[in-house]
N, C-alpha and C positions, 0 to 999 in steps of 0.2 A: 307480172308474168315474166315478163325481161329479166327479173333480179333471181328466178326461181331456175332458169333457164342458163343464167351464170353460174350459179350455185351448184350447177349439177357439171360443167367445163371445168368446176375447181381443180386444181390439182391435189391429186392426195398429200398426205401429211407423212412425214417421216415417223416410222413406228420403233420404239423401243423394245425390244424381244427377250432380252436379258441384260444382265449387267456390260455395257460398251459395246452393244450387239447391236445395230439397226436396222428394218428392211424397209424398203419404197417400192413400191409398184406402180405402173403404171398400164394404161389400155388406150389404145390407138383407137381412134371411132374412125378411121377412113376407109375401114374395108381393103377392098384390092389398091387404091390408090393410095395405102397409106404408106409409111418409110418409116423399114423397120430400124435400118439404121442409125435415121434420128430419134426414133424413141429410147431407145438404149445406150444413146452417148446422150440423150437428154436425164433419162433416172439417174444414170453416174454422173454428169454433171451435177446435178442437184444435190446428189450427196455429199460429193467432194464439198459444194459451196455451203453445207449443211455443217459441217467437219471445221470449215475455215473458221465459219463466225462462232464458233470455241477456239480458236486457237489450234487444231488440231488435224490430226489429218484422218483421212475414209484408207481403209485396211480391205479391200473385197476379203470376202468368205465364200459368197459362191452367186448361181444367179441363174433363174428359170426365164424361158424365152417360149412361148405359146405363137404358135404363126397365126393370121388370119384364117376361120372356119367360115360357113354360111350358116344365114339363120341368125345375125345377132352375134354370133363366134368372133369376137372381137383380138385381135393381135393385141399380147401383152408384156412384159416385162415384171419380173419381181427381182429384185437386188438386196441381197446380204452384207452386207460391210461390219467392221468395227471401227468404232474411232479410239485411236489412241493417242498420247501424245507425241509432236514433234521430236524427241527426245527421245521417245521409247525405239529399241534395237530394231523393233519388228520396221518400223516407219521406214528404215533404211535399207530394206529388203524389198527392192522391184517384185511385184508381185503381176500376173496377167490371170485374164478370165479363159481355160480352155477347155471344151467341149469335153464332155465325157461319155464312156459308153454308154454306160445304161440306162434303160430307161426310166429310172427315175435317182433319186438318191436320198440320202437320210433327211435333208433338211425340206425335198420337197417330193411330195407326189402327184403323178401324170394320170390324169383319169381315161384322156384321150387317146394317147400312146403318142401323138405328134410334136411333145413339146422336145426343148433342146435344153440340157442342162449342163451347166458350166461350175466348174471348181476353180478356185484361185490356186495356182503354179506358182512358185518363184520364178523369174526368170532368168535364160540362163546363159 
């Protein structure tokens, strides 16, 4: 039972989506007590370190943010990256994660209307 019980705490896996495309998501089971902060410098951390152990680096693309609902409405995260390499031009282009208006966008759809969706900006 113990082992059935970790197995469902696992953290998800990094998924391939296309060629040097990847998304990770993750979901916060703390409810009102959770910290949405660290769940989303934790999916990007994990990328980034997901990127390292290739030799290379996490590119964002874009990135869905769902708040805490009731009823099981769990706060989520989903993140889009490329990894490219070290070398490649784009790598050397600061890029950030910034809030966009609408309510949803090409790469993701909002069933609830509450989520917050983000496109990666150069920086400037």
């Amino acid at each position: 039972m113990f082992l059935a019980l970790l197995a469902g705490c696992a953290n998800p896996k990094v998924v391939q989506i296309s060629s040097g495309v990847y998304q990770l998501g993750r979901a916060d089971h703390g409810g009102i007590f959770g910290n949405r902060d660290a769940l989303k410098s934790g999916v990007i951390s994990d990328a980034n370190a997901f990127a390292e152990k290739q030799g290379k680096v996490a590119i964002p693309v874009c990135a869905k943010e769902h708040p805490v609902g009731i009823l099981g409405d769990w706060a989520s995260f989903e993140y889009t990256f490329r990894v490219v390499d070290k070398s490649d031009p784009e790598a050397k282009i600061p890029k950030m994660l910034v809030v966009t208006d609408s309510k949803s966008s090409p790469e993701f759809r909002s069933m609830g209307g509450n989520d917050t969706f983000y496109t990666a900006q150069p920086v400037k």
